[in-house]
KETORBA-821298 format. One line per field, with one value per atom (N, C-alpha, C, O): residue in one letter; chain; x, y, z. Coordinates in steps of 0.2 Angstrom, whole numbers. Example, Ala and Ser with C-alpha at 12.3 -4.5 7.8 and 13.67 -1.06 7.14 Angstrom:
residuo <- [A  A  A  A  S  S  S  S];
cadena <- [A  A  A  A  A  A  A  A];
x <- [66  62  66  71  64  68  64  67];
y <- [-28  -22  -16  -17  -11  -5  0  6];
z <- [39  39  39  42  35  36  39  40];
# end
This chain:
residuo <- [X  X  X  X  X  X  X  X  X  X  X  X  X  X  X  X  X  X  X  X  X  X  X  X  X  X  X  X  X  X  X  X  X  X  X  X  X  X  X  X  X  X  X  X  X  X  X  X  X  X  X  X  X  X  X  X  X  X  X  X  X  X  X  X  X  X  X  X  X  X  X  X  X  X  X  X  X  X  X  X  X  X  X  X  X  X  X  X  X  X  X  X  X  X  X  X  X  X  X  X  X  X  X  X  X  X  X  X  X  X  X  X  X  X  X  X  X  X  X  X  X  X  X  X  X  X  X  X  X  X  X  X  X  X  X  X  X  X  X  X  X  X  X  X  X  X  X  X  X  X  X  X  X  X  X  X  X  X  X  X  X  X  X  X  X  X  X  X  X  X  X  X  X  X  X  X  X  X  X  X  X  X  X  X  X  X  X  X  X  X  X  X  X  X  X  X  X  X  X  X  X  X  X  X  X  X  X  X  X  X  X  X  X  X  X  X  X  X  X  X  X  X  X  X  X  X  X  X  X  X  X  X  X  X  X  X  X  X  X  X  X  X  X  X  X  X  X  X  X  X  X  X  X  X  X  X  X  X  X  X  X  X  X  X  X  X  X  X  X  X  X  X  X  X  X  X  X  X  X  X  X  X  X  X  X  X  X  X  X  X  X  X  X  X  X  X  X  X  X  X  X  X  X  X  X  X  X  X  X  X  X  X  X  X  X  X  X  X  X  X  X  X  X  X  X  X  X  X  X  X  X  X  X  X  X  X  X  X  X  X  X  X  X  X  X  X  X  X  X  X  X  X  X  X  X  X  X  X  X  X  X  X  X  X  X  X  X  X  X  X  X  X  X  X  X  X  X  X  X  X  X  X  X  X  X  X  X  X  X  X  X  X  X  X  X  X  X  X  X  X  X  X  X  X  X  X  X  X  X  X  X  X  X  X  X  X  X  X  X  X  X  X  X  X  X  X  X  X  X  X  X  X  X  X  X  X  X  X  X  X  X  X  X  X  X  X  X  X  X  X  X  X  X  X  X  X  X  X  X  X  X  X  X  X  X  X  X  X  X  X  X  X  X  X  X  X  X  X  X  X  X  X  X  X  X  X  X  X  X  X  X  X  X  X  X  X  X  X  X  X  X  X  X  X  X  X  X  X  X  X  X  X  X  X  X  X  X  X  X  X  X  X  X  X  X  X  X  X  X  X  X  X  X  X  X  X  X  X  X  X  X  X  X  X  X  X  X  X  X  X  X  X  X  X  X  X  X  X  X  X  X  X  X  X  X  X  X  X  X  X  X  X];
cadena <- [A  A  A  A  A  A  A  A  A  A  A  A  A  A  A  A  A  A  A  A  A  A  A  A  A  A  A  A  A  A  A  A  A  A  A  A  A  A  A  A  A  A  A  A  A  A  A  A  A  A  A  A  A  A  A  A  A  A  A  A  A  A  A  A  A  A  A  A  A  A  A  A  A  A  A  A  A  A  A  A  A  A  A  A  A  A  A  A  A  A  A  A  A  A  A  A  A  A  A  A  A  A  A  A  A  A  A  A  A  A  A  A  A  A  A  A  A  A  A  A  A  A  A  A  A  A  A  A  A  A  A  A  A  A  A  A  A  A  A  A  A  A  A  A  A  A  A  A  A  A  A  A  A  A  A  A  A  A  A  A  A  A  A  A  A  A  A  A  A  A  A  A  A  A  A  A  A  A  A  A  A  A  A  A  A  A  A  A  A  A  A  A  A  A  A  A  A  A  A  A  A  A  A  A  A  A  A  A  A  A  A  A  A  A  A  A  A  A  A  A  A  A  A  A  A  A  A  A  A  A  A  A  A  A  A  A  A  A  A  A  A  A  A  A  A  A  A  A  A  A  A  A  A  A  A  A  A  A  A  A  A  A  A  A  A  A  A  A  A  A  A  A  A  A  A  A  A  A  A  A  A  A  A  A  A  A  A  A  A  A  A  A  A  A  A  A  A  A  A  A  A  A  A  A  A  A  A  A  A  A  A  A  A  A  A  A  A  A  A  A  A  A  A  A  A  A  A  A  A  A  A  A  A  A  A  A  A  A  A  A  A  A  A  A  A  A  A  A  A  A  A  A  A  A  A  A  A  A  A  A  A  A  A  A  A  A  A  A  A  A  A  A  A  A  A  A  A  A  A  A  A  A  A  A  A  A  A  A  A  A  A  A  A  A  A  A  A  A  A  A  A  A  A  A  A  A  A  A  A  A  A  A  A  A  A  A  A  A  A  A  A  A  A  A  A  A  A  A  A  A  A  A  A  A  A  A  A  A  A  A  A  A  A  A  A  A  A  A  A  A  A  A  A  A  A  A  A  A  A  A  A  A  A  A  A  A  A  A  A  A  A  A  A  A  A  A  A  A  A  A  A  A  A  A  A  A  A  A  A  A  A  A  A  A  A  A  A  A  A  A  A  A  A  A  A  A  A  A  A  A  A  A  A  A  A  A  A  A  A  A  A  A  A  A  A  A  A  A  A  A  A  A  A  A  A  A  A  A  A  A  A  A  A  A  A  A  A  A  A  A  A  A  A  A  A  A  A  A  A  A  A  A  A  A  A  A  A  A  A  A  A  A];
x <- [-54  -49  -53  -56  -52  -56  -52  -47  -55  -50  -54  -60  -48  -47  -47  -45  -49  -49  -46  -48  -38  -31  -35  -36  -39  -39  -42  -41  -48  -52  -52  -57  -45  -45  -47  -48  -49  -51  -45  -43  -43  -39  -39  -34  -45  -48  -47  -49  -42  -43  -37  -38  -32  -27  -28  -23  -36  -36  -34  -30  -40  -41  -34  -32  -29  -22  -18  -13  -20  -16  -18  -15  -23  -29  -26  -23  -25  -23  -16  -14  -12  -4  -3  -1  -6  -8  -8  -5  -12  -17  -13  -15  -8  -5  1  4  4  12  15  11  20  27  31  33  32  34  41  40  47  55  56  57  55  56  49  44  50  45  42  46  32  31  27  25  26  24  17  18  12  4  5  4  7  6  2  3  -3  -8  -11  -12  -10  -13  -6  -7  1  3  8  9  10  14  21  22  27  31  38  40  41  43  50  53  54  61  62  60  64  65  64  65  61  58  51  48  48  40  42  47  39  37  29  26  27  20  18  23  11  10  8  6  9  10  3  3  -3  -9  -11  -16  -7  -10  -13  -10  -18  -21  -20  -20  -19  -17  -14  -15  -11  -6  -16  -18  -19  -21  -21  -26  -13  -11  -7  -6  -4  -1  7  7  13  19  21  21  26  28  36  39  40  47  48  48  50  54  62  66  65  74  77  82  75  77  74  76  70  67  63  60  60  52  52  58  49  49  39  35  38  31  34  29  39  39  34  28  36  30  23  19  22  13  8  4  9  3  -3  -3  -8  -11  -12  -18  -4  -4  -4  -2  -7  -10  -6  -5  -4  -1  2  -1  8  11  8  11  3  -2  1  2  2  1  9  10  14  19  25  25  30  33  37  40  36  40  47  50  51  54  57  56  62  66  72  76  75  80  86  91  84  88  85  86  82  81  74  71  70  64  63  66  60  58  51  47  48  42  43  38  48  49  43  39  43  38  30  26  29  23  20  21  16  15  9  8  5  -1  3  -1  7  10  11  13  9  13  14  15  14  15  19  20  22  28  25  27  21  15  17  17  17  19  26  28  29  36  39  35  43  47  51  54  51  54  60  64  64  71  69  65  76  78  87  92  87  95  100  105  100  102  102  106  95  92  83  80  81  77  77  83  73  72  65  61  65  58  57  53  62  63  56  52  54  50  41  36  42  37  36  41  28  26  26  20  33  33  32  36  28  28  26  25  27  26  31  30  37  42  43  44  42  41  49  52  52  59  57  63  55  53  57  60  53  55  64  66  67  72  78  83  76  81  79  85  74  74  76  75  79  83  92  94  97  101  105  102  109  110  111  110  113  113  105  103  101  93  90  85  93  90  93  89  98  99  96  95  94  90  83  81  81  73  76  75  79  78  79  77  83  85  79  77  76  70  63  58  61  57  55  60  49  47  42  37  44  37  35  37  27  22  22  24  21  22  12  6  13  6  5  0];
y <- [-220  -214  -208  -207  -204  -198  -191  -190  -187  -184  -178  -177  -173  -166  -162  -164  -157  -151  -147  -143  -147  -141  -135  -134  -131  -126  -122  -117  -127  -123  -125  -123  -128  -131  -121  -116  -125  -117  -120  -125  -115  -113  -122  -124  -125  -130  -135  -141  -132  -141  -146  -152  -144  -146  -152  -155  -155  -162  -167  -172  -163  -168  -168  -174  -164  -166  -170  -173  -171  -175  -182  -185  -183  -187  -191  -197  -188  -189  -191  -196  -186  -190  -197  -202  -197  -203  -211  -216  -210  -215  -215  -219  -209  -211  -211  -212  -210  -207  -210  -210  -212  -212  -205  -203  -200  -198  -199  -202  -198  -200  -193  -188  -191  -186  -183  -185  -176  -171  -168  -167  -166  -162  -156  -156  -150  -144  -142  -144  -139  -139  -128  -125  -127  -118  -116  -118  -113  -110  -115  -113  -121  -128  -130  -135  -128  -132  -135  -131  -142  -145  -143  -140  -144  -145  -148  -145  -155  -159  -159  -159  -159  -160  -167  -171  -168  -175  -178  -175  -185  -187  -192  -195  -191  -191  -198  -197  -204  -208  -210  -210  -210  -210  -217  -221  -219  -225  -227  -222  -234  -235  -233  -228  -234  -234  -228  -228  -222  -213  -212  -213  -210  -209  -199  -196  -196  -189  -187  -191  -182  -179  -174  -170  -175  -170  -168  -167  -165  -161  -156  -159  -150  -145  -146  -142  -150  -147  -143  -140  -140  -135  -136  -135  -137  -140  -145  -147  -148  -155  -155  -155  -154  -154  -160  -158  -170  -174  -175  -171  -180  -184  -184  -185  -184  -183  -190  -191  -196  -200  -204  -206  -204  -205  -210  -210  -213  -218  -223  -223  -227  -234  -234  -239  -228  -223  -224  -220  -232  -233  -227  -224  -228  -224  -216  -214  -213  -208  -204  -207  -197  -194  -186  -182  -183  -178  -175  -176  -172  -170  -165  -163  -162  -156  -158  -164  -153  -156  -158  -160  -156  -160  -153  -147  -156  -149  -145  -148  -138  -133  -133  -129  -136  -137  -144  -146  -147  -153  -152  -149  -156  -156  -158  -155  -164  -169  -171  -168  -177  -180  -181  -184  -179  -179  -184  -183  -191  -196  -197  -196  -198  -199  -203  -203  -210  -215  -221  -223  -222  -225  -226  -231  -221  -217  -218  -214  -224  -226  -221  -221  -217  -214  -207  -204  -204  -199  -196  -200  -191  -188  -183  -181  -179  -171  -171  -176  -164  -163  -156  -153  -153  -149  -149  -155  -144  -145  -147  -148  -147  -152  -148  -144  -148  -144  -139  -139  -135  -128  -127  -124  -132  -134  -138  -140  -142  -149  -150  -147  -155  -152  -156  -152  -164  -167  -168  -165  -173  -176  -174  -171  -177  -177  -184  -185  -190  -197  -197  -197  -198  -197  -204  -204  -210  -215  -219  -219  -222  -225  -222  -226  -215  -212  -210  -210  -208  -206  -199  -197  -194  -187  -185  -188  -182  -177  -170  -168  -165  -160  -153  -149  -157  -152  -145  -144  -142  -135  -131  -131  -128  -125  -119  -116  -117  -113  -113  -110  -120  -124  -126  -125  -129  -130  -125  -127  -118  -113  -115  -115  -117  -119  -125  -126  -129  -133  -134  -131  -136  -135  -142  -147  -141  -142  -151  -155  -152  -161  -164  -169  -159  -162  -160  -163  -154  -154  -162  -165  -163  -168  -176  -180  -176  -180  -182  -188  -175  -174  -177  -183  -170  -176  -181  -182  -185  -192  -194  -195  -195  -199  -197  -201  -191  -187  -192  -194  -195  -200  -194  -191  -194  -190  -196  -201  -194  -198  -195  -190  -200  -202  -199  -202  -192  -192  -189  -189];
z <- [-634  -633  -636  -641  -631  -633  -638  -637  -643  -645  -642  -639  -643  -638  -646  -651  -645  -650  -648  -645  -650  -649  -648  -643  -653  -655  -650  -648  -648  -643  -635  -632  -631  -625  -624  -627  -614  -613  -605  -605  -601  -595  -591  -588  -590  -584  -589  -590  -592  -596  -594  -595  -590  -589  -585  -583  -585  -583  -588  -588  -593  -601  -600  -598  -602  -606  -600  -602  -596  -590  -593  -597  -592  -593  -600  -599  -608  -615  -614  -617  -610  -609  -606  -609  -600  -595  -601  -601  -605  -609  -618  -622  -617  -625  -626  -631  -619  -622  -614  -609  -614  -610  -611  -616  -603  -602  -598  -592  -600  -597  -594  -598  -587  -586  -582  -579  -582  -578  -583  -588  -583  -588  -584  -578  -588  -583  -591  -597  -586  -592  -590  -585  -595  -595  -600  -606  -598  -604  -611  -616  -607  -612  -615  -619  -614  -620  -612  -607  -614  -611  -614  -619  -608  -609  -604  -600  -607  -604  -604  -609  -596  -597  -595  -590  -602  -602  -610  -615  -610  -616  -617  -613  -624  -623  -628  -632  -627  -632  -632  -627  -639  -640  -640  -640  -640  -640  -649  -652  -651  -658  -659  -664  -657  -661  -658  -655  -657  -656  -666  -671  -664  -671  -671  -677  -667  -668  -662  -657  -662  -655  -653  -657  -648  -647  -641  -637  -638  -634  -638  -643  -639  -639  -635  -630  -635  -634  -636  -641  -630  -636  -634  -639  -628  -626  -624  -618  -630  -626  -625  -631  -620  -619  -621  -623  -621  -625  -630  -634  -632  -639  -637  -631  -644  -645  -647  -647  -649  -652  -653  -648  -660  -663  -668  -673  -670  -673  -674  -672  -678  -679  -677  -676  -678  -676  -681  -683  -685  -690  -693  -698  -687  -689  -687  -686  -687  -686  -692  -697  -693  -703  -700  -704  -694  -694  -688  -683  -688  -681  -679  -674  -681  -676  -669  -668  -665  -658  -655  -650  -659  -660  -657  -659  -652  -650  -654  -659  -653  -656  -656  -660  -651  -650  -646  -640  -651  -647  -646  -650  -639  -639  -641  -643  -641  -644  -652  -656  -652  -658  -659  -654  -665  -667  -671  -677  -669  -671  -674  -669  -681  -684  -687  -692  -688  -694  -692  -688  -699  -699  -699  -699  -698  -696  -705  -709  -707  -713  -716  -722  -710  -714  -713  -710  -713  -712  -720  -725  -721  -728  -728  -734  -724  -725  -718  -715  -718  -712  -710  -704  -713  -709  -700  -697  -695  -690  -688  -682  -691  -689  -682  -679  -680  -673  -677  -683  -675  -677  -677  -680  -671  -670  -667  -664  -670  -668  -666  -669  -660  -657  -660  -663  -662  -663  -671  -674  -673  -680  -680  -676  -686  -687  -689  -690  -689  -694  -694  -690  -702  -703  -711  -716  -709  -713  -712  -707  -720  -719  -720  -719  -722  -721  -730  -734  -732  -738  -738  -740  -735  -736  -742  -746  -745  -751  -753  -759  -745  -747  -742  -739  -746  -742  -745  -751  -739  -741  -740  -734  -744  -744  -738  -737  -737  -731  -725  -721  -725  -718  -718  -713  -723  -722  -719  -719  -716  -715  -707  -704  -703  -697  -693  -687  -698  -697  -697  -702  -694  -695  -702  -702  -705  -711  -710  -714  -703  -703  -703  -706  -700  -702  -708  -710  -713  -718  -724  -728  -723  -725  -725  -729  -719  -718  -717  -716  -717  -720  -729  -731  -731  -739  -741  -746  -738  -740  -740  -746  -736  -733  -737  -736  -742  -746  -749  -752  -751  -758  -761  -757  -769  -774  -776  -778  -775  -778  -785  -786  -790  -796  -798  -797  -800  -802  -811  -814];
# end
């Protein structure tokens, strides 16, 4: 698997990210490539062994879903927006919420994961049934 460098795709890249969707994600739905960043009406499921998102979404209209993503370490790459529900449970090497979706329609579930750097910032872009349920799910590391 090849990784892509978000930072620097340049206009002609829209092969590579066909290419990186193709080979790590289940798309339910149509997606459109504008200015590098994907955006899918519909819903994206990742495949378990994605080790990082390296495409740029940036709208998703149903669910996002990257659950049970082992050796996933960070949602970079992760849409700016969900429609429906943002799914990351499980994602074991996950610890930070860095990236998260700026709105989410439904939930957020993020069970199962070693969150430990919520940032109260973040919680006003959330509506109040997902800040709740980001916190449930918060473990502090005992240092």
């Amino acid at each position: 698997m090849s990784i892509l460098d978000v930072d620097n795709l340049i206009e002609d890249d829209s092969i590579h990210i066909q290419k990186w969707l193709n080979e790590n994600c289940k798309i339910y739905g149509t997606y459109t490539i504008k200015d590098n960043i994907v955006d899918v009406d519909g819903s994206v499921g990742l495949d378990f062994d994605v080790q990082s998102i390296d495409v740029q979404f940036g709208v998703v209209t149903r669910n996002f879903v990257c659950s049970h993503c082992k050796y996933l370490t960070s949602l970079k790459g992760c849409p700016r927006e969900v429609g429906g529900t943002f799914d990351c449970s499980y994602c074991i090497a996950l610890h930070t919420i860095d990236f998260l979706p700026e709105k989410v329609g439904k939930m957020t579930n993020m069970k199962g994961n070693q969150i430990y750097n919520i940032d109260e910032k973040l919680m006003p872009l959330h509506n109040e049934r997902v800040e709740r349920q980001l916190m449930k799910y918060i473990i502090k590391p005992n240092f």
